[in-house]
LUMSEDREN-709923 format. One record per residue (C-alpha): residue in one letter; x, y, z. Coordinates in steps of 0.5 Angstrom, whole numbers, plus 500, padded with zeros to 3 digits. Each point is the difference from the previous one (the first is absolute). Example, Ala and Ser with C-alpha at 12.3 -4.5 7.8 and 13.67 -1.06 7.14 Angstrom:
BEGIN
 res  c1  c2  c3
   A 525 491 516
   S 502 507 498
//
This chain:
BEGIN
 res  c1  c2  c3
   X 464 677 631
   X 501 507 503
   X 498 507 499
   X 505 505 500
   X 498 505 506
   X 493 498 500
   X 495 494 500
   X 496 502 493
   X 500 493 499
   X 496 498 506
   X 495 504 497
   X 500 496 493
   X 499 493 503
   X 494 503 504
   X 496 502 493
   X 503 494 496
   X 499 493 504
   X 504 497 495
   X 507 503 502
   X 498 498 507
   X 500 493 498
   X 507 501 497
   X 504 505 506
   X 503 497 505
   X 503 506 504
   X 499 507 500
   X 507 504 501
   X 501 507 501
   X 506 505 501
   X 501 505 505
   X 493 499 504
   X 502 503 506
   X 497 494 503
   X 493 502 498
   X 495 497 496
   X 494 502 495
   X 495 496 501
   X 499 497 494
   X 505 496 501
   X 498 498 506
   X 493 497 497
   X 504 497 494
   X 501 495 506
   X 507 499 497
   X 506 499 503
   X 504 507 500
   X 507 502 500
   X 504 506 501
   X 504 497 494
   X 504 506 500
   X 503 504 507
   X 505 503 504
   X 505 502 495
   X 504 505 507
   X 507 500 501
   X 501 495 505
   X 503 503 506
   X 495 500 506
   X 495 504 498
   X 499 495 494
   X 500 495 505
   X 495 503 503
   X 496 501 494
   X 501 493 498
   X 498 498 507
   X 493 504 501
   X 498 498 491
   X 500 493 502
   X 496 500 506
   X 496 506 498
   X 499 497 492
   X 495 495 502
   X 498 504 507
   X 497 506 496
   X 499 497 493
   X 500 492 500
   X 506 499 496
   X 503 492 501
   X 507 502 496
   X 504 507 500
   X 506 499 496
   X 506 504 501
   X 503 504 493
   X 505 499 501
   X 503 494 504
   X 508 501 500
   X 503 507 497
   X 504 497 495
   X 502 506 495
   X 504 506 500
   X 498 504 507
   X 500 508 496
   X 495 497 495
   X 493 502 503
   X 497 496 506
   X 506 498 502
   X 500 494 506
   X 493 500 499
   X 499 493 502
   X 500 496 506
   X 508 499 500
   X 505 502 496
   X 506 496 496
   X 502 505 494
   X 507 499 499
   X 501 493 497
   X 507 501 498
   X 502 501 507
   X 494 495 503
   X 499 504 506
   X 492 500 502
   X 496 504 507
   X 494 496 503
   X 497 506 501
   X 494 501 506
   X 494 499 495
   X 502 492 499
   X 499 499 508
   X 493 504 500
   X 498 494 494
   X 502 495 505
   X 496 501 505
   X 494 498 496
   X 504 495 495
   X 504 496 504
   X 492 498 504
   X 495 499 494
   X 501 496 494
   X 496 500 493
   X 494 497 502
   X 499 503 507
   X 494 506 499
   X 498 507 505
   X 495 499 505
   X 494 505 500
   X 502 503 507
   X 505 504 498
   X 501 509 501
   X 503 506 503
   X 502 500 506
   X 498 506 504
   X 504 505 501
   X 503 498 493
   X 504 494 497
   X 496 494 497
   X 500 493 501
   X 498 494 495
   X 500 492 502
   X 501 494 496
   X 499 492 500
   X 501 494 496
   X 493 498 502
   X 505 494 504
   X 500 503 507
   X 505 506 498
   X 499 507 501
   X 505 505 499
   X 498 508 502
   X 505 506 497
   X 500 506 504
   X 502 507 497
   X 501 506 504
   X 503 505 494
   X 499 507 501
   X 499 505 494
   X 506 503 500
   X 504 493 500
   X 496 497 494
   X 500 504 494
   X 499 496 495
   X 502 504 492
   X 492 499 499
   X 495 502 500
   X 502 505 507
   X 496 498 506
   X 495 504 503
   X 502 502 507
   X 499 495 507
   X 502 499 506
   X 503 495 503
   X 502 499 508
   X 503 495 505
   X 494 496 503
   X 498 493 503
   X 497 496 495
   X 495 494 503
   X 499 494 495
   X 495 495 502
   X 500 493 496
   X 494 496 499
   X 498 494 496
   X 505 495 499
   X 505 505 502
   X 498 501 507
   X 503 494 503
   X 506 503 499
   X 506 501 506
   X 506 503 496
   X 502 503 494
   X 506 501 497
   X 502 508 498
   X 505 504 496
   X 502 507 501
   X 501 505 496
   X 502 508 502
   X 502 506 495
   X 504 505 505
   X 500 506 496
   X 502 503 507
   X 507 497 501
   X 501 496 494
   X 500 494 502
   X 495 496 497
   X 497 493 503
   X 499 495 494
   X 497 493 501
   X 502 498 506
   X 496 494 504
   X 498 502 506
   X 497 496 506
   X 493 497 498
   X 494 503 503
   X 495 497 504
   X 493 498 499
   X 495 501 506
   X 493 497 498
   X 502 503 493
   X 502 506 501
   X 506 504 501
   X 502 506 499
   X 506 504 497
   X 504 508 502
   X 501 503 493
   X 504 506 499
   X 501 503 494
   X 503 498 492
   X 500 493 503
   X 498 493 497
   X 498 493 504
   X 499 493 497
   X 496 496 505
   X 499 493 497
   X 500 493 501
   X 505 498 494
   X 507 498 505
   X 503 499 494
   X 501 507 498
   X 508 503 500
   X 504 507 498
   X 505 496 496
   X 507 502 498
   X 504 501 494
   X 507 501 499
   X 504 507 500
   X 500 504 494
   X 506 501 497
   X 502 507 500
   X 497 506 496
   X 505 501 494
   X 498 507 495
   X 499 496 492
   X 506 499 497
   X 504 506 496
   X 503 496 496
   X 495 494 496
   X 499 498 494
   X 495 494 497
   X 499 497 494
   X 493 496 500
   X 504 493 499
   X 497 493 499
   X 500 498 506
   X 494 505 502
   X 493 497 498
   X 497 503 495
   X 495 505 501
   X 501 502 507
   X 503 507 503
   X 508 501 499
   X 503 501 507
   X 499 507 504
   X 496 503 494
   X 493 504 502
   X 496 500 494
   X 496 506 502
   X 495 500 493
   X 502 495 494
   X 502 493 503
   X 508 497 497
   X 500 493 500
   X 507 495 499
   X 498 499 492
   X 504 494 497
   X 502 502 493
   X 499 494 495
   X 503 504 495
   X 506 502 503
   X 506 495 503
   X 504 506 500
   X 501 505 506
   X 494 501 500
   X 496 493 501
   X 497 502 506
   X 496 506 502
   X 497 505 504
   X 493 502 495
   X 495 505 501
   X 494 496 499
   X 494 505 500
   X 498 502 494
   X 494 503 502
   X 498 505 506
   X 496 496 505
   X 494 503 503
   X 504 503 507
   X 497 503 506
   X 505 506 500
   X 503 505 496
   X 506 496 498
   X 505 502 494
   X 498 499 493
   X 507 497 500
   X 502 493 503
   X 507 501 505
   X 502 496 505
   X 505 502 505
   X 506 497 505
   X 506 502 504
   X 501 506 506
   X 495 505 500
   X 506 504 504
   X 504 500 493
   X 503 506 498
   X 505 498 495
   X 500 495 495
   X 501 496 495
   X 495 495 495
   X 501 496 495
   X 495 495 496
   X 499 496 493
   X 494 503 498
   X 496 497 494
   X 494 503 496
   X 494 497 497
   X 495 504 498
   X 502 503 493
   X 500 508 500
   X 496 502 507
   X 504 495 504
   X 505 503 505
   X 503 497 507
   X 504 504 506
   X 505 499 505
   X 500 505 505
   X 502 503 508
   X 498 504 505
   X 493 498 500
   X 497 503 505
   X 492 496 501
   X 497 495 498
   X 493 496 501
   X 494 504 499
   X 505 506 499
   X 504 498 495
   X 497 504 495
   X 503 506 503
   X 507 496 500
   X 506 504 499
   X 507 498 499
   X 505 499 495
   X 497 497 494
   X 504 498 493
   X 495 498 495
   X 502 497 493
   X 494 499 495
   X 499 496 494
   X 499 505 495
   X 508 502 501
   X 500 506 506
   X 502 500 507
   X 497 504 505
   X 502 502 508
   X 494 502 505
   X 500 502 507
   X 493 497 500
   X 497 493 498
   X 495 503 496
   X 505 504 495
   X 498 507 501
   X 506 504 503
   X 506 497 496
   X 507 501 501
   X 502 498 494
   X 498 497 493
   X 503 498 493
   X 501 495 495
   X 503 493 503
   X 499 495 493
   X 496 495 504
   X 495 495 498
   X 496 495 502
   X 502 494 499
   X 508 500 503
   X 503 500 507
   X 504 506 503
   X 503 502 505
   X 498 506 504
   X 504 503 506
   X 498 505 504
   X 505 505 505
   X 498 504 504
   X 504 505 505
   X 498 506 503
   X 495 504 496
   X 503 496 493
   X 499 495 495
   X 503 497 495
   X 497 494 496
   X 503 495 496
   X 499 495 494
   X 503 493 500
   X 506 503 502
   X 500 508 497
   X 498 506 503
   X 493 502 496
   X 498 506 506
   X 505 504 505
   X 499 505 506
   X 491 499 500
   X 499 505 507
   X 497 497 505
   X 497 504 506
   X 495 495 503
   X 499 495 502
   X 506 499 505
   X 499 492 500
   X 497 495 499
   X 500 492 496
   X 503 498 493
   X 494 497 496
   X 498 497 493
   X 494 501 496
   X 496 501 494
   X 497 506 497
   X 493 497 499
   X 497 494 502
   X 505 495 495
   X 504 495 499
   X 508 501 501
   X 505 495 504
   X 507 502 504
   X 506 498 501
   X 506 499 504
   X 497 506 505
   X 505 503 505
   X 501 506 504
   X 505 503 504
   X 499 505 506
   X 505 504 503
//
């Protein structure tokens, strides 16, 4: 369960006993690695069940680095959960590369390892589902933090950060300021741990100077003098020491090279894509467009891409009161898109092709572009905008519900011209802006509407 941005629900469980019986974890998003304190006397387990969120070059390495010591250090949180955990969409939609790597081009295959997944490894490659934090873990003192670990089996791991704040700015919520300076760290080990002689360590340093990061790289085990030892930490760096001897950086083969999306593509939803999964490239951005095999059609159109949300969703932004979803370059200028459409709701139904879409994500009902729109009740109309309001062109079209046509949309320069199934219905729309963007498909509402046979040519 978690509260979106705060911890409201740890204050239910404490005036109900009976939904403390029945919540496991509490979650919250953001925490800035604190916590309240009426999720600490729920006694419950508590998660940042939401975090990071950061652009992945080394300062969200260092973000990702100081929340996961940190979440637990200041707030005794046992899980953080990266949002998101590969950038796997269109990068110019908003948060892009916000995730602990990058692989947003399937069409080419090509993926980055980005620094974040090596700040990871420093506690995952040395702790296991089952392993817990011991109670002696802080801040250095002249800034950083450090947490311990153990599998209660005689292993210990110790994860050690010194991000400074310049280096480690998460999206949210924004740090208060701290200092952070080289210093000598002493650790003394006691109990079970004190026979200790050696430890295994991996080494991390983000070099924000010259550029040339170290990422988790193995370095000569310390030793352990009456279990004590002792560490010369400089800034933006990461340690784990540890017993584990298993741990390893691992190796994966060369991507193959970035390509920009194809300007030449055409899908028509075939038999051989499962039904109700997402067509290839296609973002949806509001509304969801799922393969739809049409039982009713052993024709052209026996299978389908549908939107199938007939309801607008309970959303935690301002998103477009139309469906749409996007594909292609952003970078395009000039292009063409063709694609069947169907109608299905009588009279106030209508469905779109568009280009040059300009946002998308919690922006897209700002989105402007090119949007040709046929309607059930026998119109057309050309917008620069999703929501309809700066038209460019309208009409009467003939069209219904309840019958396929075929939209294409070209645009070159500052005109538009619009066809249906195949005959001019609209020429020469001026379109000053926007300069570029993705085709896209939709709806006027949230309804039911299938495409087909969907093709676009970009120059």
């Amino acid at each position: 369960i978690a509260a979106d941005g705060d911890w409201s629900i740890a204050a239910a469980m404490l005036e109900n006993p009976c939904l403390n019986d029945a919540v496991e974890v509490i979650g919250v998003h953001y925490p800035g690695t604190q916590t309240v304190k009426e999720a600490l006397l729920t006694e419950k387990k508590l998660w940042s069940s939401e975090d990071y969120s950061t652009f992945n070059d080394d300062i969200g390495a260092g973000c990702w680095a100081c929340i996961l010591n940190q979440n637990y250090v200041n707030g005794r949180m046992t899980s953080t959960i990266s949002w998101n955990l590969i950038a796997s969409y269109y990068d110019n939609l908003p948060f892009g590369r916000d995730g602990l790597m990058t692989a947003e081009e399937p069409w080419s295959g090509h993926y980055v390892v980005e620094s974040p997944i090596w700040m990871t490894a420093h506690t995952t490659q040395f702790t296991q589902p089952g392993w817990f934090y011991l109670q002696t873990v802080g801040n250095l003192t002249h800034g950083g933090s450090y947490v311990a670990l153990t599998d209660s089996k005689g292993n210990l791991t110790i994860i050690i950060e010194t991000m400074t704040h310049n280096h480690s700015q998460c999206i949210r919520p924004p740090l208060p300021h701290f200092d952070v300076s080289p210093q000598n760290a002493t650790f003394q080990l006691i109990g079970y741990f004190a026979h200790l002689t050696d430890l295994q360590v991996w080494y991390s340093k983000l070099d924000f100077e010259t550029k040339k990061d170290t990422l988790f790289q193995r370095s000569s085990p310390v030793n352990v003098y009456n279990g004590s030892f002792t560490l010369k930490l400089d800034v933006d760096e990461v340690y784990t020491i540890t017993t584990v001897k298993t741990g390893q950086r691992g190796s994966y083969p060369e991507p193959p090279k970035s390509r920009r999306f194809p300007k030449n593509y055409s899908d028509d939803f075939t038999v051989d894509n499962p039904p109700f999964s997402e067509a290839p490239y296609f973002a949806d951005q509001t509304g969801v467009f799922e393969y739809f095999r049409n039982s009713t059609d052993n024709g052209p159109h026996a299978f389908t891409l549908r939107q199938v949300v007939p309801e607008r969703p309970v959303t935690w932004v301002r998103d477009a009161d139309q469906t749409i979803s996007i594909i292609g370059d952003y970078s395009w200028a000039d292009l063409n898109v063709s694609c069947d459409v169907l109608i299905e709701t009588p009279i106030t139904g209508g469905v779109f092709v568009a280009a040059r879409v300009d946002q998308g994500g919690g922006s897209v009902r700002e989105a402007k572009g090119v949007f040709y729109w046929i309607y059930a009740n026998g119109t057309y109309k050309v917008t620069n905008d999703i929501g309809g309001q700066r038209v460019l062109a309208e009409g009467l079209s003939g069209t219904r519900e309840g019958v396929w046509y075929t939209l294409t949309l070209s645009v070159k320069g500052y005109l538009a011209t619009g066809m249906l199934n195949g005959y001019p219905l609209w020429k020469n729309a001026v379109v000053l802006e926007p300069k570029n963007g993705w085709a896209a498909l939709g709806t006027l509402s949230f309804e039911y509407a299938q495409f087909d046979h969907f093709e676009v040519n970009a120059e």
